[in-house]
C-alpha positions in Angstrom: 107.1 149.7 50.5 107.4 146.3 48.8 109.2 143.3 50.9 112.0 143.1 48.6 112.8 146.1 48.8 112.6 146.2 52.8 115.4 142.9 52.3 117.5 145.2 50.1 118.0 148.1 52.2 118.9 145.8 55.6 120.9 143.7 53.4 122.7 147.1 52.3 123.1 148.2 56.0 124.4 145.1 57.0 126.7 144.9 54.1 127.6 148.2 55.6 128.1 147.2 59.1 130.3 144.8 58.0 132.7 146.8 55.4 132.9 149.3 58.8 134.0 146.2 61.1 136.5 145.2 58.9 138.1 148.0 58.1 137.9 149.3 61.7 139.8 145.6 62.5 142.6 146.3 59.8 143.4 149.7 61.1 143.0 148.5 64.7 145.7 145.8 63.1 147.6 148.3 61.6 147.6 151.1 64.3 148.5 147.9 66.9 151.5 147.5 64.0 152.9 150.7 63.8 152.7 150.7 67.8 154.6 147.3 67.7 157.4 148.7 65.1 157.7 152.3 66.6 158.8 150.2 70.0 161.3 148.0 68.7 162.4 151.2 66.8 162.5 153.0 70.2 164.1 149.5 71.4 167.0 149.6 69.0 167.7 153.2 69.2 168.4 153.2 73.2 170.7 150.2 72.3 172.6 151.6 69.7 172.8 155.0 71.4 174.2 153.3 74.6 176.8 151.5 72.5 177.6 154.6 70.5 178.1 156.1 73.7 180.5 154.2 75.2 182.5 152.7 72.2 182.6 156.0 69.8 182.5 158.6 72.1 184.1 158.7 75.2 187.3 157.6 74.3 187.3 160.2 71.9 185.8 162.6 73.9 188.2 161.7 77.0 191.2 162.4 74.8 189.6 165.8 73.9 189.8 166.7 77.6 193.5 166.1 77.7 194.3 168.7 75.2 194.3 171.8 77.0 193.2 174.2 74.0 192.2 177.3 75.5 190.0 180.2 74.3 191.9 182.8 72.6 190.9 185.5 75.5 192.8 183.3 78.0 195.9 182.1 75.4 197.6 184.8 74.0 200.0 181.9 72.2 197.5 179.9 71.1 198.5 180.6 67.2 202.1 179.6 68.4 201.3 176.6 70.2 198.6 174.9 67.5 196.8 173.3 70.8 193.2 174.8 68.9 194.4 173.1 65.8 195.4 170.1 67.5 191.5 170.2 69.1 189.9 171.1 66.4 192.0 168.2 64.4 191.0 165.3 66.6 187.4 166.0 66.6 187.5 166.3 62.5 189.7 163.1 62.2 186.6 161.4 64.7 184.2 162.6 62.1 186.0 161.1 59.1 186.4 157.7 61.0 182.4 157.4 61.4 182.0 157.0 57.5 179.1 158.7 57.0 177.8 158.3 53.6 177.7 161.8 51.6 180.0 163.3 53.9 182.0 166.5 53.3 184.1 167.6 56.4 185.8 170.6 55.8 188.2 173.2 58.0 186.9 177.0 57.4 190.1 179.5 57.9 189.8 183.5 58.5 192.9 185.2 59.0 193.1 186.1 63.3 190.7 184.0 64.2 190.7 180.2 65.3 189.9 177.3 62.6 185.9 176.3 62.4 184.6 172.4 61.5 181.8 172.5 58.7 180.4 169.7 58.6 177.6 168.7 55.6 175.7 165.7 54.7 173.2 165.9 52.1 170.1 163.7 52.1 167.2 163.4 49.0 165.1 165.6 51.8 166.0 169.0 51.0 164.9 170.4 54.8 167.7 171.4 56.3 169.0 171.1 59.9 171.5 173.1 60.7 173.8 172.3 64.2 175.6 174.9 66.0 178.7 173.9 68.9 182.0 175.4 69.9 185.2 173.6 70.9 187.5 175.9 72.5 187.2 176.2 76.1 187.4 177.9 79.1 190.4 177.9 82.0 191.3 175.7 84.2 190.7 177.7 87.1 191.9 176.1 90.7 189.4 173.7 92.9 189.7 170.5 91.1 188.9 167.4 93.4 191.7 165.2 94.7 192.7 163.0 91.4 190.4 164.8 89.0 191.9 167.9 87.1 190.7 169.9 83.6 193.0 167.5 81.3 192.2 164.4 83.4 189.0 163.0 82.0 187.4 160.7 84.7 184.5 158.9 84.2 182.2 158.5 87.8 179.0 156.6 87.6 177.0 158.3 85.3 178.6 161.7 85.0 182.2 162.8 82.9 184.7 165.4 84.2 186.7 167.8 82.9 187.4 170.8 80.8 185.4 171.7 77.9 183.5 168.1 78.6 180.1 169.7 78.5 180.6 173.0 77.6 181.0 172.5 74.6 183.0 169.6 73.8 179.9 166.8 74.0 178.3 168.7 70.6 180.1 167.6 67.7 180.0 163.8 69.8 175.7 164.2 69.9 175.0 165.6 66.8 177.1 163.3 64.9 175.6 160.1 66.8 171.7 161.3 66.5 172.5 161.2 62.5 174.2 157.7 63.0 171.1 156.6 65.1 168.7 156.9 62.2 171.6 155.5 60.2 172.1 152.2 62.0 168.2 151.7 61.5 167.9 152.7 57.5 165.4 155.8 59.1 165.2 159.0 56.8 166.8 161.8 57.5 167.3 165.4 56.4 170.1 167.8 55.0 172.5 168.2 57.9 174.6 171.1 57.7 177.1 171.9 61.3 179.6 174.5 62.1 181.8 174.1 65.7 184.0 177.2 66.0 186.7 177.8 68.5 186.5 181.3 69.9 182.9 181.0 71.4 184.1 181.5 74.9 186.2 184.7 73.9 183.3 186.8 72.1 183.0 184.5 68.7 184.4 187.4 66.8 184.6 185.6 63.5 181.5 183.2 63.9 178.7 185.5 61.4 181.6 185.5 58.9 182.1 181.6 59.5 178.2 181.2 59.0 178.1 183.2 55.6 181.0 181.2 54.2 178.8 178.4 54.2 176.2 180.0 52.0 173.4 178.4 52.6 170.4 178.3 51.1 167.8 177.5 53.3 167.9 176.2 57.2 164.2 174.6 59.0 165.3 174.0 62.4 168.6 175.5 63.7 170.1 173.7 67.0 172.6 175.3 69.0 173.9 172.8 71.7 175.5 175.6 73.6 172.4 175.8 76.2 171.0 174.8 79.9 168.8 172.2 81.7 166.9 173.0 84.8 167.5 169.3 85.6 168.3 165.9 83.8 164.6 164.4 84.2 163.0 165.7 81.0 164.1 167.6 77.6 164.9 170.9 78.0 164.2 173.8 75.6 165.4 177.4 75.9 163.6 180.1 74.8 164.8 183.0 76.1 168.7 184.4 77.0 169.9 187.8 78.6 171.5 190.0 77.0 174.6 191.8 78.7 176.9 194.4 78.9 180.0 195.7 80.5 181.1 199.5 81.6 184.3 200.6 83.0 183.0 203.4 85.6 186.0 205.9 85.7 185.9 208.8 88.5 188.9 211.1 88.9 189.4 213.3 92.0 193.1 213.9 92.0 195.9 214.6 89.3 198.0 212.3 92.0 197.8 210.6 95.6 198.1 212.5 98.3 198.5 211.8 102.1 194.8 211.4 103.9 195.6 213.8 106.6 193.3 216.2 103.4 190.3 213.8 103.8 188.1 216.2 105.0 188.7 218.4 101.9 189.5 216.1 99.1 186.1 214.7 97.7 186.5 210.4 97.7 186.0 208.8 94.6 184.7 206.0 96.1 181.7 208.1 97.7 181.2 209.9 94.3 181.3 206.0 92.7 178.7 204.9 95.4 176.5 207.9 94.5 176.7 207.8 90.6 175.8 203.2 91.2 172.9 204.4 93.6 171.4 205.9 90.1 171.5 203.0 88.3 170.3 200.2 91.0 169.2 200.0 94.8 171.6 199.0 97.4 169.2 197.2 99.7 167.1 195.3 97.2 168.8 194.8 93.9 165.9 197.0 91.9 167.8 198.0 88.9 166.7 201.6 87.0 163.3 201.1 85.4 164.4 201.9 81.9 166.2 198.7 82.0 162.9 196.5 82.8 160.8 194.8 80.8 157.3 193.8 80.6 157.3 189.7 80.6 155.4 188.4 77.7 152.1 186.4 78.5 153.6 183.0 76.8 157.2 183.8 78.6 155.5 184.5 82.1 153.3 181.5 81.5 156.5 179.0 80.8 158.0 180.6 84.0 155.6 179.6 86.3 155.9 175.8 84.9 159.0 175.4 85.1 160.4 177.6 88.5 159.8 174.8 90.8 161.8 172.2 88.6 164.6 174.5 88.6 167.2 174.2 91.8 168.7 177.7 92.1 171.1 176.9 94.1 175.2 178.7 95.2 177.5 178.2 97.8 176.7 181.0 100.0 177.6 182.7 103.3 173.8 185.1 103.7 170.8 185.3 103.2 169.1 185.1 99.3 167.8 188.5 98.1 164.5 186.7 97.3 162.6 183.6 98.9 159.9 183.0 96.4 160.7 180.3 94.0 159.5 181.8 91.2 160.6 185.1 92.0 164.2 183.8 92.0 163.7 182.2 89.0 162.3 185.4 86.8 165.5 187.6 88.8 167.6 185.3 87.1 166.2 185.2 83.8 164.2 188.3 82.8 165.4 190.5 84.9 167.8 193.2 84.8 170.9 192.6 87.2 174.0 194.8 88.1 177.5 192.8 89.3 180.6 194.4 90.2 183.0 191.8 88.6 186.7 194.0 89.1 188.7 197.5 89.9 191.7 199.2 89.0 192.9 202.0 92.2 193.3 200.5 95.3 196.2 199.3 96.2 197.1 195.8 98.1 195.9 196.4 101.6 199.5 194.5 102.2 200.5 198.0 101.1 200.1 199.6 104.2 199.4 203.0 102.0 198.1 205.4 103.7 196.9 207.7 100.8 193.7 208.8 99.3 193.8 207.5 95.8 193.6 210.2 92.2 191.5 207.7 90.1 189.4 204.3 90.6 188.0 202.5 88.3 184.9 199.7 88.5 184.0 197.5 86.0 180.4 196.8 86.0 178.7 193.7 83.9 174.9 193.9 83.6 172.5 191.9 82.4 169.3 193.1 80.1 166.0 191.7 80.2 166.0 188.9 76.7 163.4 191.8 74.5 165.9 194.6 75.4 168.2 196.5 72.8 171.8 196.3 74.9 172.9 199.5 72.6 170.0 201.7 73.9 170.5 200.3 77.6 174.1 200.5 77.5 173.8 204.3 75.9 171.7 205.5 78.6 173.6 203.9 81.5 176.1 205.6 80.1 174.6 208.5 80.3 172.9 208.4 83.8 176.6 207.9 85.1 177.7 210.7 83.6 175.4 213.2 83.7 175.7 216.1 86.5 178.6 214.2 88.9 179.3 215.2 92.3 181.9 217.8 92.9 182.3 218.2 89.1 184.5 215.6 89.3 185.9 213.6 86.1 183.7 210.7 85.3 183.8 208.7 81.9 181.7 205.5 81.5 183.6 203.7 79.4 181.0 200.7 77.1 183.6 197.9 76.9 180.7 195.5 75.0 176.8 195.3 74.6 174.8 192.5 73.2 171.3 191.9 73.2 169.9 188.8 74.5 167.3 186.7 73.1 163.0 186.3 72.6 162.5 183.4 70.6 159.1 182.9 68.8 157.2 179.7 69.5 157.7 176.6 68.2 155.2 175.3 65.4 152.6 172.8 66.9 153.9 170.2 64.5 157.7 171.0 66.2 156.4 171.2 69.8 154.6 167.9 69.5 157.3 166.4 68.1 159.8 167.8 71.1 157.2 166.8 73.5 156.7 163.1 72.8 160.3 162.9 72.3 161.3 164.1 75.6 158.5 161.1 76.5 160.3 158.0 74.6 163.5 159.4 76.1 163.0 160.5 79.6 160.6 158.2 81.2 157.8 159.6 79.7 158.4 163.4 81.0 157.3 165.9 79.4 159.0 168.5 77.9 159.9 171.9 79.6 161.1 175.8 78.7 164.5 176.7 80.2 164.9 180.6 80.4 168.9 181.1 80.3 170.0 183.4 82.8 173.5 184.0 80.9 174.2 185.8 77.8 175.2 184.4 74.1 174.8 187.2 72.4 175.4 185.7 68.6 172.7 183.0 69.2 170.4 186.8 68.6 172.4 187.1 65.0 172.0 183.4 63.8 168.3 184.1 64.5 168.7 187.3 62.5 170.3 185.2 59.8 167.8 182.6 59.1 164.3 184.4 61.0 162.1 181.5 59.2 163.8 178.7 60.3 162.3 176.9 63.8 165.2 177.6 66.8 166.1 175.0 69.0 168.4 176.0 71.7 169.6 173.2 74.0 172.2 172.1 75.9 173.3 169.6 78.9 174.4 172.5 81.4 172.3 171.5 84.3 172.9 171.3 87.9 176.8 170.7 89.2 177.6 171.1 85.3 180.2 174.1 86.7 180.9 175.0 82.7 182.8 178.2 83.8 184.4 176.6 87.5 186.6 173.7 88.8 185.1 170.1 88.5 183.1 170.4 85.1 180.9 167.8 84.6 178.8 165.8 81.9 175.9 163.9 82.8 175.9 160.8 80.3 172.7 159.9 80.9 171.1 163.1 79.8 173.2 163.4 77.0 172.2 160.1 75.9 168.7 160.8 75.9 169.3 164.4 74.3 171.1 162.4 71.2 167.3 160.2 71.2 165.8 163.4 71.2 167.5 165.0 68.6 167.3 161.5 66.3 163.7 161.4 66.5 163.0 165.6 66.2 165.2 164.8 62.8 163.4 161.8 61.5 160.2 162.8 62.1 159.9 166.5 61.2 161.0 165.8 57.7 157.7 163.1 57.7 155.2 165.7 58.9 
């Protein structure tokens, strides 16, 4: 090889060597940028959320506490006395104040049922995200602390209180101020479609028609807001709800009452009722029939054993729990099947003084289904195991009040999950994200997912420890709401990127 051509090929490497170091320096420079800029974007968005917080929404929020619009179940004049309209007014009129640019707020009206909020916003980005809430609420119910009560919104450190605050007042409030969030910074954002109904706690009769009124084309991520948190330390994602049902247990021994002095001949329906319930689940430990069980999916059993010890299971209590192991207490409450005894119609008032052996009682049973389980099936062979072959050939109906299945969801896309995860990070002190198994039922959250079975399904919510949603004292924590609202902001802005 000749010497020049020796010089040529070093002077080619080191040309090479040099284009590599420069261009390693500019996207050092750049990467270092985009670092730089994504912090003050992080910067300005904990700012503007913490102002949006406490300028925009709480005093709206507080006033929405002091209208005590009940649930249709628990206010038979609630057509009479407008106090849904006069909810579901205020939060609209809050929405219309915001000025939100390509706006359409709209009130949705079915004949019987209470008035839902549509909201939609289009954007140039044709994904859609569509938000799910409810704004009717549960009663008052007695308990309240000394000067705190459902209608009186009080404000202590960090945490809100009062009816319908958190469950599931806050959701119009956060979804609205995520979109603002990437508004105040000029950040993208996609096609935001929302519907808040007011019936949610009575059975949301009307909410599928609601849903198809809207007509929509297509939906990427649906986000109901109508969830748990295991705590207030990280982002919380639900994957998986119960599903439920309720029987009325009917057992008939006697056209009439007579005195007890025929005990010894008259069977008791109590003793055939114990006998007929000793079918279905064990009296000492809690095992329901095996028919209603479920085998746990890997991924499900997996997210279980993250996230048990995080979760405080926790009740006022006068005994012993039916299970010590922490994660044992935690898959009983979630993926289990579990039998309550919630009310009875037979007995008289032990004020009474009746000394008679009752014709007919009546026990009302509300069981939950593991999330995979068909509640039609289970609640069509619990009623036949109650009724099949009764003691004494007595009369025994079991009556299926209402059955609806819970909720498996499928996993989040890797894109999605990463984008959830490092949110939960800028948001929550750099925690990671966690699955919340719901121990409660929504049994429509299973139809939405029916409606739209593409779209990614975010279930969330800020019902976490002392929340009491469905008891005295019901409480926001601010703090996690705020950092749910980041969340939500940056899931929006960058999902549409990806």
């Amino acid at each position: 090889m000749t010497t020049y051509k020796i010089i040529s090929i070093q002077r080619g490497i080191l040309q090479q060597h040099l284009y590599q170091t420069f261009f390693h320096k500019v996207n050092q420079q750049k990467r270092e940028f985009q670092v730089l800029f994504m912090n003050q974007i992080h910067f300005f968005t904990i700012q503007f959320i913490e102002y949006f917080t406490r300028d925009q929404i709480l005093p709206s929020l507080a006033d929405f506490v002091r209208i005590p619009n009940l649930s249709p179940q628990f206010d038979p004049q609630w057509q009479d006395n407008g106090l849904l309209d006069k909810a579901s007014n205020h939060i609209v009129s809050w929405i219309e104040q915001q000025k939100i640019p390509n706006c359409k707020v709209e009130m949705l009206s079915i004949q019987g049922a209470p008035k839902a909020i549509h909201v939609s916003i289009k954007a140039q980005n044709p994904i859609t995200v569509f938000y799910y809430g409810h704004y009717d609420k549960q009663p008052h119910f007695p308990g309240w602390r000394d000067g705190f009560g459902p209608t009186i919104p009080v404000i202590e450190g960090h945490r809100m209180f009062g009816r319908g605050v958190a469950d599931d007042g806050y959701a119009p409030y956060a979804a609205i101020a995520a979109l603002q969030t990437l508004l105040s910074q000029g950040l993208e954002h996609p096609t935001i479609e929302m519907l808040f109904e007011g019936e949610e706690e009575s059975g949301s009769n009307f909410l599928m028609q609601y849903f198809d009124l809207l007509e929509l084309k297509r939906v990427d991520i649906m986000v109901a807001l109508d969830s748990g948190s295991g705590d207030y330390e990280r982002l919380w994602l639900t994957s998986s709800l119960r599903g439920s049902m309720k029987i009325d247990l009917c057992v008939k021994v006697l056209e009439s009452p007579i005195n007890t002095d025929d005990v010894g001949n008259v069977p008791q329906a109590l003793n055939i009722i114990r006998v007929l319930l000793n079918r279905l689940e064990d009296p000492v430990t809690g095992q329901v029939h095996k028919s209603l069980q479920t085998i746990i999916p890997a991924d499900r059993y997996e997210e279980c054993l993250q996230s048990a010890d995080l979760v405080q299971i926790e009740f006022s209590r006068q005994c012993d729990k039916m299970e010590s192991c922490r994660v044992k207490q935690y898959i009983n409450r979630n993926w289990k099947p579990a039998v309550s005894y919630i009310g009875q119609d037979g007995f008289p008032s032990t004020r009474k003084m009746i000394d008679q052996i009752i014709p007919e009682l009546i026990i009302r049973l509300s069981i939950r289904l593991p999330p995979n389980k068909c509640a039609k099936e289970a609640a069509n062979f619990v009623k036949q195991l109650l009724e099949k072959d009764p003691p004494f050939n007595a009369n025994v109906t079991a009556n299926i009040i209402a059955a609806g299945s819970g909720l498996n969801l499928k996993s989040f896309s890797p894109k999605l999950k990463d984008i959830l995860n490092t949110a939960s990070k800028l948001f929550f002190n750099g925690n990671e994200s966690r699955v919340f198994h719901e121990g409660a039922s929504i049994p429509f959250l299973n139809q939405l997912n029916q409606r739209s079975p593409q779209a990614e399904f975010l279930v969330l919510g800020v019902l976490g420890p002392d929340s009491n949603a469905h008891g005295a004292n019901e409480m926001l924590d601010l703090n996690y709401m705020k950092g749910l609202i980041g969340c939500l902001a940056y899931t929006m802005n960058q999902f549409i990127k990806s």
